[in-house]
TORSE-714134 format. One record per residue (C-alpha): residue in one letter; x, y, z. Coordinates in steps of 0.1 Angstrom, whole numbers, padded with zeros to 4 digits, always signed. Layout:
<tipas>
AXYZ...
</tipas>
This chain:
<tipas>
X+0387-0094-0004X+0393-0110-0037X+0373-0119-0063X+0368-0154-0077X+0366-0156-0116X+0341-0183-0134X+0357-0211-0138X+0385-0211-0108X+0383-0231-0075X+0400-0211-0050X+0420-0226-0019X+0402-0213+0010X+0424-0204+0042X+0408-0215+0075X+0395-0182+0084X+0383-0177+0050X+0348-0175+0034X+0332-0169+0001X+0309-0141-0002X+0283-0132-0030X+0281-0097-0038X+0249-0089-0059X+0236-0050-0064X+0203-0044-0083X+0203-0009-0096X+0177+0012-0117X+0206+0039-0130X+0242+0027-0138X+0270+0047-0111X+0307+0048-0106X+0317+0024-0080X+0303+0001-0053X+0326+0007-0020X+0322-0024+0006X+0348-0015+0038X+0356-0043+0071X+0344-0029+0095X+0368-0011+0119X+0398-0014+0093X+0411+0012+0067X+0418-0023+0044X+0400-0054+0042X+0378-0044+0017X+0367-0036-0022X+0355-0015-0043X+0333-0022-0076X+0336-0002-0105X+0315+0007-0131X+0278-0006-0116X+0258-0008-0145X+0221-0006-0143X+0204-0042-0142X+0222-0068-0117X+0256-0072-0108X+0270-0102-0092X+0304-0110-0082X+0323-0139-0055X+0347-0131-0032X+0372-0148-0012X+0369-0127+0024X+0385-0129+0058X+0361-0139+0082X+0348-0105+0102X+0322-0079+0101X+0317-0057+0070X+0292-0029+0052X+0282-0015+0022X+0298+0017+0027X+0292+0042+0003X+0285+0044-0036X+0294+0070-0057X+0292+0091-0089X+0315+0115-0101X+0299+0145-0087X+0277+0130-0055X+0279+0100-0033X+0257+0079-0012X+0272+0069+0023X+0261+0042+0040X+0288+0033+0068X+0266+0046+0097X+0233+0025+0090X+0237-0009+0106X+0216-0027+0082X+0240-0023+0057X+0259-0044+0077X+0269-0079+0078X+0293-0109+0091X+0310-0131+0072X+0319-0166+0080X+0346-0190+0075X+0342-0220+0051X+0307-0212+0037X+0291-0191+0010X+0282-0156+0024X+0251-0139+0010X+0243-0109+0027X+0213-0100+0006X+0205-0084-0028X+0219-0044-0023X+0190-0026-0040X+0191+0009-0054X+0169+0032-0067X+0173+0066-0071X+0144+0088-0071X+0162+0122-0079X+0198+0141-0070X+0199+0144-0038X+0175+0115-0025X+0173+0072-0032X+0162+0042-0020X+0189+0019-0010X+0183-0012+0009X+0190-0050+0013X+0164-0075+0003X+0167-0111+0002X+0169-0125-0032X+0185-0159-0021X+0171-0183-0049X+0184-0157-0075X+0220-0162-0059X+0219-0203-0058X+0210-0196-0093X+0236-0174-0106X+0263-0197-0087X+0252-0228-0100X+0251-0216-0135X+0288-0194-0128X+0302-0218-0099X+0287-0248-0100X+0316-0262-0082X+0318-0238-0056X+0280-0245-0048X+0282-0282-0046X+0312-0278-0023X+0298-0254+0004X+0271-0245+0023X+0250-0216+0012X+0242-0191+0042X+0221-0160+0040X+0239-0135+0069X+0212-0108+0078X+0193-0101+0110X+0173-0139+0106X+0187-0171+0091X+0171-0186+0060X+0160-0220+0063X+0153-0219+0023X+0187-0224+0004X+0190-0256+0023X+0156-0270+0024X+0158-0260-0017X+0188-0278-0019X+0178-0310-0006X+0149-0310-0028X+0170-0300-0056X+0193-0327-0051X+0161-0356-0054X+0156-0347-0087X+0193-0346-0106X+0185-0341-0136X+0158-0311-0134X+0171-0281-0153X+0164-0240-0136X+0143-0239-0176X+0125-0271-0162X+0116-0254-0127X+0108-0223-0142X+0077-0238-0161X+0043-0223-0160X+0016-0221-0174X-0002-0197-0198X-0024-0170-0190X-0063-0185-0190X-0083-0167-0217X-0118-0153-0204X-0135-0152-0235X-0165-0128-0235X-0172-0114-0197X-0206-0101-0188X-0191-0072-0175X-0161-0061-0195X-0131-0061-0166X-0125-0023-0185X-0158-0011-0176X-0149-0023-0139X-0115-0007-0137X-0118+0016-0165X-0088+0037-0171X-0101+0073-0162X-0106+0077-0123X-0113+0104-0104X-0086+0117-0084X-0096+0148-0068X-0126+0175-0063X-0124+0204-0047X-0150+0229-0046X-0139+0269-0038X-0139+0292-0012X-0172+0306-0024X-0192+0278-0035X-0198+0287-0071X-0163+0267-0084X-0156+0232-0084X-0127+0216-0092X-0121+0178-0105X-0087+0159-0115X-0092+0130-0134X-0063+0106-0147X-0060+0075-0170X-0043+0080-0201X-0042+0114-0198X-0041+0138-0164X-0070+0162-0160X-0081+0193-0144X-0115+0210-0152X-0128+0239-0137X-0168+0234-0133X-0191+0266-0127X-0218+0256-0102X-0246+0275-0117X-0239+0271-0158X-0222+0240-0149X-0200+0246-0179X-0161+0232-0174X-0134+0244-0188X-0096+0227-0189X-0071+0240-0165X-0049+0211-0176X-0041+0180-0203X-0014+0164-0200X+0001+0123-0203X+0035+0128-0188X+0020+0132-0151X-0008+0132-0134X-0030+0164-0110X-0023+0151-0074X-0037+0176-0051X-0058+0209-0058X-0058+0236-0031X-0078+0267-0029X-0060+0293-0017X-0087+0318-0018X-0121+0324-0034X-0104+0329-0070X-0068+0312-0065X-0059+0271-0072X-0027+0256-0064X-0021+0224-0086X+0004+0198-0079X+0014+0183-0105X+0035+0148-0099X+0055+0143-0137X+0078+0117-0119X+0070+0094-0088X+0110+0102-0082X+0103+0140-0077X+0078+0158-0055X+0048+0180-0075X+0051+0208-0097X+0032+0233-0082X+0014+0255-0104X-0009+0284-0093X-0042+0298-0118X-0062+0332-0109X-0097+0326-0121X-0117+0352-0135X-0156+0361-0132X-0181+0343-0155X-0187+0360-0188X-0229+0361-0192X-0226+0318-0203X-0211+0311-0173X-0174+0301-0187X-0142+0313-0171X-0111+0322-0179X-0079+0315-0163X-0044+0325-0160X-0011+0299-0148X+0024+0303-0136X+0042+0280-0124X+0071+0281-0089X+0104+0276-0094X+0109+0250-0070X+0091+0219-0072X+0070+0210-0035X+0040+0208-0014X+0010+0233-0006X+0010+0240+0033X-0017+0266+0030X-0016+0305+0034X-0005+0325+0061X-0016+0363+0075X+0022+0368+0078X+0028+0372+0044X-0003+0384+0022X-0005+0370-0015X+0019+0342-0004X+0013+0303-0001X+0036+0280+0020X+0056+0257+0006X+0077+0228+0020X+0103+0209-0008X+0138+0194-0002X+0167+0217-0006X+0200+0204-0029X+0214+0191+0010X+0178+0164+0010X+0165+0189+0037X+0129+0198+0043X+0129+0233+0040X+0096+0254+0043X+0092+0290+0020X+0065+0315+0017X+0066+0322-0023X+0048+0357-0036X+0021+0349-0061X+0003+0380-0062X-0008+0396-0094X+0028+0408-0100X+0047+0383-0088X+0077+0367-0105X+0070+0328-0096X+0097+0315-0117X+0124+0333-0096X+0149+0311-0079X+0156+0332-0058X+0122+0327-0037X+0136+0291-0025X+0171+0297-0020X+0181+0293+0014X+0181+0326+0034X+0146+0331+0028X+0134+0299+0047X+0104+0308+0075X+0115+0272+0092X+0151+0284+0103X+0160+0268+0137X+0148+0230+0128X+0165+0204+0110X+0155+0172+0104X+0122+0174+0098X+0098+0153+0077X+0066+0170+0080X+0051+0209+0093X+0017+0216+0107X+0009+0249+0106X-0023+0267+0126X-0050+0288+0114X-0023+0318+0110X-0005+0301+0087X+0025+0297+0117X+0046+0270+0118X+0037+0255+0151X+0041+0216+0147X+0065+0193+0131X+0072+0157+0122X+0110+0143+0130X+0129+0117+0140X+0141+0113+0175X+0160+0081+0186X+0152+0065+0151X+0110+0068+0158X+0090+0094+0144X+0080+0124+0171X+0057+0150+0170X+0073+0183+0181X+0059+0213+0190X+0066+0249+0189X+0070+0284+0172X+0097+0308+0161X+0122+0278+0154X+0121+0267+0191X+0104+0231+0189X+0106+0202+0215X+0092+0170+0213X+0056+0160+0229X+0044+0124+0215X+0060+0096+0198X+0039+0089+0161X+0033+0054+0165X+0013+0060+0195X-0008+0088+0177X-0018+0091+0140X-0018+0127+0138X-0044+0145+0115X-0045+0180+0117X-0041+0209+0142X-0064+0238+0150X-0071+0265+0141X-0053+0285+0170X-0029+0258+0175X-0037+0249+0209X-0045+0214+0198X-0035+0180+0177X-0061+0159+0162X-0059+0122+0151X-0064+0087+0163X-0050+0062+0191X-0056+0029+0206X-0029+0039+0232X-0045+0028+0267X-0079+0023+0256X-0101-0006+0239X-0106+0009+0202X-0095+0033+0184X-0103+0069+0194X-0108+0102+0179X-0087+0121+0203X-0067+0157+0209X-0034+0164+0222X-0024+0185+0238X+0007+0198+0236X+0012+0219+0265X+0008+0188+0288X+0016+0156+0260X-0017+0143+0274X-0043+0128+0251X-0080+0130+0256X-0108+0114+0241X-0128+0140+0216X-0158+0108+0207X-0155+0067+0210X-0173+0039+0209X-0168+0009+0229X-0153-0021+0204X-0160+0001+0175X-0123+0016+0159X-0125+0053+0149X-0113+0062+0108X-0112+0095+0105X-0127+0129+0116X-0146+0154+0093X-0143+0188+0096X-0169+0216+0089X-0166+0247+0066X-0144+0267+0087X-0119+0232+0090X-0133+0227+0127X-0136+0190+0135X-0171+0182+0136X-0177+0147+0139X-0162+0111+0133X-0165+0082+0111X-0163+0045+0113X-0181+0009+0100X-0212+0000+0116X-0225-0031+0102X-0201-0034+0074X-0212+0004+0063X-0195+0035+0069X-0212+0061+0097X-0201+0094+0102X-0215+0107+0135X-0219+0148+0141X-0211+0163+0169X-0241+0191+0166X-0273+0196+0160X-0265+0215+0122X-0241+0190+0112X-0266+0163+0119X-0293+0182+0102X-0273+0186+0070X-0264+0149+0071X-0299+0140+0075X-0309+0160+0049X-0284+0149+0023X-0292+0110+0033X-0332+0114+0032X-0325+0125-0006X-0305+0093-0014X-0322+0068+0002X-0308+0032+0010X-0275+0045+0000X-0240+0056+0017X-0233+0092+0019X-0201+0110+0026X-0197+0148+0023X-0163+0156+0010X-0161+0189+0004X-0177+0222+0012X-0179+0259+0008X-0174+0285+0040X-0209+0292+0039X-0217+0254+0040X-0245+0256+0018X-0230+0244-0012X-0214+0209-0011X-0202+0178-0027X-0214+0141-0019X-0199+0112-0027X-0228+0085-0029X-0225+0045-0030X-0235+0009-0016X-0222-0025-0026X-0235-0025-0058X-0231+0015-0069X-0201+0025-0075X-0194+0062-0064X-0212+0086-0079X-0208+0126-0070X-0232+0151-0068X-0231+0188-0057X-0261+0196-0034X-0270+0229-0028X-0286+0230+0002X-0301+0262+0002X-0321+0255-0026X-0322+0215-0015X-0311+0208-0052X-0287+0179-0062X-0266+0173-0094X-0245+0147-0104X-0212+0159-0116X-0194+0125-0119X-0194+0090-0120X-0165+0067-0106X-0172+0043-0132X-0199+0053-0154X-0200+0025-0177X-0219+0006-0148X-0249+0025-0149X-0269+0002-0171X-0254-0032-0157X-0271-0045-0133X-0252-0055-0103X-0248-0080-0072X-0255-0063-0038X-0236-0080-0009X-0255-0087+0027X-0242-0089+0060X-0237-0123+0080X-0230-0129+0115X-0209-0162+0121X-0201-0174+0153X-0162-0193+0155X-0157-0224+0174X-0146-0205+0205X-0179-0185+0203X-0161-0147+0187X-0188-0130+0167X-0174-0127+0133X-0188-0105+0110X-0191-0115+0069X-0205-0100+0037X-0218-0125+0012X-0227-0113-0022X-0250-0136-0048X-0250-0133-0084X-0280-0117-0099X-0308-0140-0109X-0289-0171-0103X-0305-0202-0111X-0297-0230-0084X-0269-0235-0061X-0239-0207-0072X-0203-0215-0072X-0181-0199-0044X-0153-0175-0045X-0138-0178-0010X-0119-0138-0009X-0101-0127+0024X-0089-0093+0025X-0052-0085+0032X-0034-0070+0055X-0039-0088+0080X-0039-0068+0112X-0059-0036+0109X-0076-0039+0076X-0111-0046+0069X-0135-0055+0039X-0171-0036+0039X-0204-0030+0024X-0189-0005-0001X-0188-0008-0039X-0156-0032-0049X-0151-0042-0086X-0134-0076-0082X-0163-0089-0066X-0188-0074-0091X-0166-0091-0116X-0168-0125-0097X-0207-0123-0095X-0211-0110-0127X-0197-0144-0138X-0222-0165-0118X-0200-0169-0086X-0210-0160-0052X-0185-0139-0032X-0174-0145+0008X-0155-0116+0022X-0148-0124+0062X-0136-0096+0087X-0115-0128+0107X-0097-0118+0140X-0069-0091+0133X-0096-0074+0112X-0099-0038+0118X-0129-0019+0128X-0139-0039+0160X-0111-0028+0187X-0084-0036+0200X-0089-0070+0216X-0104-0081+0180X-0073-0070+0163X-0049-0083+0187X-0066-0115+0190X-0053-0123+0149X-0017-0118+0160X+0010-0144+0157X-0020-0165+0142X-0013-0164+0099X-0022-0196+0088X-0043-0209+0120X-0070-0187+0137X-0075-0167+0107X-0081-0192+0086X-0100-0208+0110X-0125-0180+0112X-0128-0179+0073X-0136-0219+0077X-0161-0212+0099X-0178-0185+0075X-0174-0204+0046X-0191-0235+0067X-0220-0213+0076X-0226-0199+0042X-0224-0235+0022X-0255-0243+0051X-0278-0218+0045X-0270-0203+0014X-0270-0214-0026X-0236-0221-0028X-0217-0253-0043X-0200-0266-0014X-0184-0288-0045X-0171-0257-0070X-0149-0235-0048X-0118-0212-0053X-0097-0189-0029X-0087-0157-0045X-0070-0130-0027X-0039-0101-0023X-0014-0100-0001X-0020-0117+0028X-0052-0125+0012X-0038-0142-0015X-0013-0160+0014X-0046-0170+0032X-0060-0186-0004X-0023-0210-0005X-0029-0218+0032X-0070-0229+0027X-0061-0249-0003X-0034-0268+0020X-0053-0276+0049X-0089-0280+0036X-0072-0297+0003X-0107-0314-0008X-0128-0282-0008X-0111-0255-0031X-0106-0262-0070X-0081-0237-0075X-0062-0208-0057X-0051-0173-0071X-0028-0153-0050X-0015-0118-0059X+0014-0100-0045X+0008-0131-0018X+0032-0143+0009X+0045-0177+0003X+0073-0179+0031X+0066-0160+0069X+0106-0161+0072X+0111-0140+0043X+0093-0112+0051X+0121-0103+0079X+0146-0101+0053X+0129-0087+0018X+0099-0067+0032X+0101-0023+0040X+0080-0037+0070X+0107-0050+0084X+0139-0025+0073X+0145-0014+0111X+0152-0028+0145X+0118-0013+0157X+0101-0027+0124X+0113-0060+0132X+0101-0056+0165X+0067-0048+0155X+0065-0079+0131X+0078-0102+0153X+0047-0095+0174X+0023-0098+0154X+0038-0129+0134X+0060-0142+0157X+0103-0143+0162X+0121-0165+0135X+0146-0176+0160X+0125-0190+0180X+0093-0198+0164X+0107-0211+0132X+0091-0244+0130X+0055-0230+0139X+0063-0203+0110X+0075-0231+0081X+0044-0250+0093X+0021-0223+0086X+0044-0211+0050X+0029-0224+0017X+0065-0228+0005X+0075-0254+0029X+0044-0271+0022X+0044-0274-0017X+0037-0307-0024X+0004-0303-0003X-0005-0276-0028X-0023-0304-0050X-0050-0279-0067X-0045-0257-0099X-0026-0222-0085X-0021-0187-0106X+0005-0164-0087X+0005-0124-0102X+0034-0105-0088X+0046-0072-0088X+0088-0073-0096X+0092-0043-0078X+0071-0050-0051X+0090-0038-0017X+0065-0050+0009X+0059-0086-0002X+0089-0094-0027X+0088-0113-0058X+0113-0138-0046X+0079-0151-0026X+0066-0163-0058X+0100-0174-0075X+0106-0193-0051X+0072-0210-0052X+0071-0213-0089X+0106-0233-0081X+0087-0255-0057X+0059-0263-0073X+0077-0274-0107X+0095-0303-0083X+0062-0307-0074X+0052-0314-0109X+0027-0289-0110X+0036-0257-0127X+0011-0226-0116X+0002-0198-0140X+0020-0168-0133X+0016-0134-0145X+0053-0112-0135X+0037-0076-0136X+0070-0058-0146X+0077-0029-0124X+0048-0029-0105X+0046-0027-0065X+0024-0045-0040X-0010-0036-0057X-0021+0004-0069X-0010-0012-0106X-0011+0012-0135X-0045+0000-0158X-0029-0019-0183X-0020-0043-0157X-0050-0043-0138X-0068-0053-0170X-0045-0083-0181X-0045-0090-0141X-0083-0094-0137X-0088-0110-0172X-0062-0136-0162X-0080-0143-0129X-0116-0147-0149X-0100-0167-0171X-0088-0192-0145X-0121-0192-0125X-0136-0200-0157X-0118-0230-0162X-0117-0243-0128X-0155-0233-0117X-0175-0233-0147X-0173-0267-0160X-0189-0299-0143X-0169-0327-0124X-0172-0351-0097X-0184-0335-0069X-0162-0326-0041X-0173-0324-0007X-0157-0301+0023X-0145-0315+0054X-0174-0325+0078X-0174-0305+0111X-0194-0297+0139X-0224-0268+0124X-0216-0231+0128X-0237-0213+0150X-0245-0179+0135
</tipas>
């Protein structure tokens, strides 16, 4: 290799290519080592990787090659033995092998992978090498071709004299004006986290962050709280009672480092009912396992050792124990001696190590064991593992594996045989629920569009019915208890409540609230959604939620709003603030469980695969049909809005019923199917991509059906007004969807609004950006719903049954 300065035109040999190098990095590092695979020379080595981007050409013999390793002066990442930090080179063409991404979270551990980032690279080589480009082909060399660079350059190449400033346009952010409901109020900055109510029943504790991170401690009879912790560098992410007096905190002060783990002895009430505590704080940062009988006044631990090993510890914290002491993780003192590799420990009832997540042939297995003898019993993706009992016999979690739905079922590992513990025909399982001694005791799932947990005896179902009769019309989920299971807390909601939490003793059949999720709601009054039954063209029962604004006056417009995912996820009769923010507005909200939805079983969920863009969208049609019939909507003021592959399905509508929809929002939305196989963490491994292409379909041989179906390819049919939000960090569904649409669409002549939420991921955003997010979106519907104009009339078709 050699590198090409700006400026030069090298003379390439005939088994010569070019080949963009191009690193992303969060932390600057010595050097960048790429090796040819198979040959001690033949390769380079970049110094001095600063953090930002790096780009830099090369002149390279045609062959196989690999990021191999990159370094600091006193550690060093290798790479050499993962294959997708491999790549080919080719003779006579511009190599890209992807965007090298690297972000270190702490020491010993990072996240370094390839994502494709092509349009940044045509960019930096037509502003650095403009010759270069015009001369060669521009090839993207991972595990799928890219049919973009040259689709981009022929479209590029029709308009001359259009500048990357020119392409780049958009427009500005939409301002809402006043909002009914403040989009604060909706997503206010303090949520709660956690609660966790002790041993005894007469403790409760909540964590609360927003600005700040928060831990009360609330007595159950005084109901006076006091603060365990205040703090804005972190946030509380887990509480743990460890016995009737002790909490274990976990306290995340950096998403690049595992918890803090801090541990407070409570004392008794003083005659007002407030308590005092006292803290100390482990060594070693972690996570809580539990307690054990093997080691009295101990709590389990797991945290990575220096190597990036999982390592498991029982660390004293009796009343005279020195926390702070090293010395307690070091490691001779491990309890999980005998097993590397792991990524996860289950422990039983005992507090003994008996179960353990690891890999095995590059898939995640369940192993099992004791005494640091383990061998593996089930692969992971065949069984969502929960929890073990108590004596260890036993697995719990959920599978589809051989049967119609989703079961609650039990493994067991003896035999690696899984049996059904409760299951209803076409109906996928969620969860379990345990009772007060952490025995499973029942199972939940959506009936209807609401949740259901059924109980599998007479006491559970007793105390369920109980708790229900005293909040009638509403959905309630118990989510903590006591041992004594007399003393719990409820979390209580519908469509238009959001979650409010009381404790309900139930021996004295007394309830009080003790939180709201979002208690600035309580005097608004909100929309309540209603179930729909639709029937497709093919005859599929699909099931839809419509919501109306409150005391509308005539026909409503519509906000079409399909949930993302697709395969596997679900939208419900539960509280959600975007569409209270829509109704609140005057719109009327369509949420549509289409084929691929979860919740209905298997053959439901299946039957959405290898169909994004067609028989999804063909079930929403079919909704949206049914509900402009019978309902007061305005089949002539319409929008899509959604996330993900939500906001994918809003682009796709908008394109192939392009005289219904006004406008189109898409967040964190998919604009080419090609490129998530080469800049998506779904698709980072041979079995990923395996899984992908199954449920969207192989880009080498179902290319054409995938550009057909990809908003990108089909820009010029994207005639309405769009707004794009994006996450620049986002790993799942990368930003170079929406540059590369924001590219299109300028050639187009029709620059979107876009909002570039700066360091953000795919969705979870921290509150400042959800605010100027949803304020943003409001403000576009305004423009595009709220005024009068022709009317615009949908598509006729054959009537919906429903």
């Amino acid at each position: 290799m050699r590198e090409v300065k700006p400026g030069s035109v090298p003379v390439l040999a005939p088994d010569e290519g070019l080949l963009v190098v191009s690193v992303s990095s969060s932390e600057s590092f010595s050097t960048l080592e790429i090796s040819r695979d198979g040959k001690f020379l033949g390769g380079d080595a970049i110094a001095g990787v600063g953090k930002g981007r790096l780009e830099r050409l090369f002149v390279a013999t045609e062959g196989d090659y690999h990021w191999s390793r990159i370094d600091y002066p006193y550690r060093y990442y290798p790479l050499d033995d993962d294959k997708e930090f491999h790549f080919h080179v080719k003779h006579g063409v511009i190599n890209y092998p992807g965007e090298l991404v690297y972000r270190p979270r702490n020491q010993s551990r990072a996240d370094i992978h390839i994502a494709n980032r092509g349009l940044r690279a045509i960019d930096w080589l037509r502003a650095k090498y403009p010759d270069l480009y015009a001369k060669f082909a521009f090839e993207y060399g991972g595990h799928y071709a890219d049919s973009f660079p040259a689709f981009y350059r022929k479209e590029r190449e029709a308009q001359p004299t259009r500048t990357d400033a020119d392409l780049d346009r958009t427009l500005p952010l939409p301002d809402p004006g006043k909002l009914p409901i403040p989009v604060a109020d909706l997503w206010p900055k303090t949520h709660i986290h956690r609660l966790a109510i002790s041993p005894g029943g007469d403790m409760l504790a909540e964590a609360t962050y927003g600005d700040a991170s928060h831990l009360d401690l609330i007595d159950l009879r005084s109901y006076l709280s006091v603060p365990l912790v205040s703090s804005n560098r972190g946030y509380v992410d887990d509480v743990d009672w460890l016995g009737k007096d002790i909490l274990a905190v976990s306290y995340v002060d950096s998403d690049a480092d595992p918890p803090w783990i801090y541990v407070f002895r409570i004392g008794a009430a003083d005659a007002k009912g407030r308590r005092s505590a006292s803290q100390s704080l482990l060594s070693h940062r972690g996570w809580v396992l539990g307690t054990s009988k093997a080691y009295p006044d101990h709590v389990l631990v797991e945290s990575w050792s220096d190597g990036g090993d999982l390592q498991v510890h029982a660390v004293d914290i009796g009343p005279d124990a020195k926390t702070s002491d090293p010395s307690q993780f070091w490691r001779p003192t491990r309890i999980d001696r005998g097993f590397s590799g792991a990524r996860g420990w289950f422990v039983d009832g005992n507090g003994e190590l008996r179960g353990v997540l690891a890999y095995k042939d590059k898939q995640l297995w369940l192993y099992y064991g004791s005494g640091g003898h383990y061998e593996p019993v089930f692969k992971v993706s065949d069984f969502n593992v929960a929890t073990m009992s108590a004596d260890g016999s036993r697995f719990y979690g959920m599978s589809d594996k051989d049967r119609g739905q989703t079961d609650l079922v039990e493994l067991d590992p003896a035999t690696g045989k899984l049996s059904t513990l409760y299951s209803k025909p076409g109906i996928d399982m969620e969860g379990a629920v345990f009772d007060s001694r952490n025995k499973i005791a029942g199972a939940y799932y959506h009936s209807n569009g609401v949740r259901v947990v059924d109980y599998f005896d007479d006491a559970e179902r007793n105390t369920a019915a109980r708790i229900a009769k005293a909040f009638p019309g509403m959905t309630t989920m118990i989510i903590d208890r006591d041992e004594s299971a007399t003393q719990v807390v409820v979390a209580v909601e519908r469509s238009d409540q959001a979650a409010r939490y009381y404790h309900v003793d139930l021996a004295h059949s007394a309830a009080t609230l003790i939180d709201e999720a979002k208690p600035a709601l309580a005097s608004k009054k909100l929309a309540a959604a209603r179930l729909i039954e639709v029937a497709a063209a093919d005859g599929t029962r699909i099931e839809a939620y419509l919501t109306l604004p409150v005391d509308a006056a005539g026909k409503a417009p519509l906000v079409v709003f399909p949930h993302g995912g697709p395969i596997g996820i679900r939208d419900s009769l539960e509280f959600d603030p975007s569409v209270q923010l829509f109704a609140s507005m005057g719109y009327a909200v369509l949420q549509v469980n289409y084929r691929g939805s979860g919740g209905f079983g298997r053959q439901f969920r299946e039957a959405g695969e290898r169909h994004y863009g067609g028989l999804i969208e063909d079930d929403i049609d079919a909704a949206t049909r049914a509900v402009i019939k019978d309902y007061p909507v305005d089949a002539s003021r319409m929008c899509a809005v959604g996330a993900s592959y939500g906001g994918y399905s809003a682009l796709v509508s908008a394109i192939r019923w392009p005289e219904r929809f006004r406008c189109v929002v898409s967040i964190s939305g998919v604009s080419d199917q090609l490129l998530m196989f080469t800049a998506s963490d779904s698709t980072r491994t041979a079995n990923d991509r395996a899984d992908v292409e199954k449920i969207i379909g192989n880009p080498a041989t179902d290319e054409a059906r995938m550009r057909e179906f990809s908003p990108l390819y089909r820009y010029r049919e994207l005639k309405v007004p769009v707004m794009l939000a994006h996450g620049t960090e986002d790993q799942r569904v990368d930003y170079e969807h929406s540059r590369r649409l924001v590219r299109m669409l300028n050639l187009a002549g029709h620059p979107p609004v876009m909002l570039s939420l700066v360091g953000e991921g795919h969705g979870g955003f921290d509150s400042a950006n959800e605010l100027v997010l949803w304020k943003a979106v409001a403000g576009f519907l305004r423009e595009y719903l709220d005024p009068p104009v022709a009317k615009m009339v949908p598509a006729p078709a054959a009537p919906a049954t429903h």
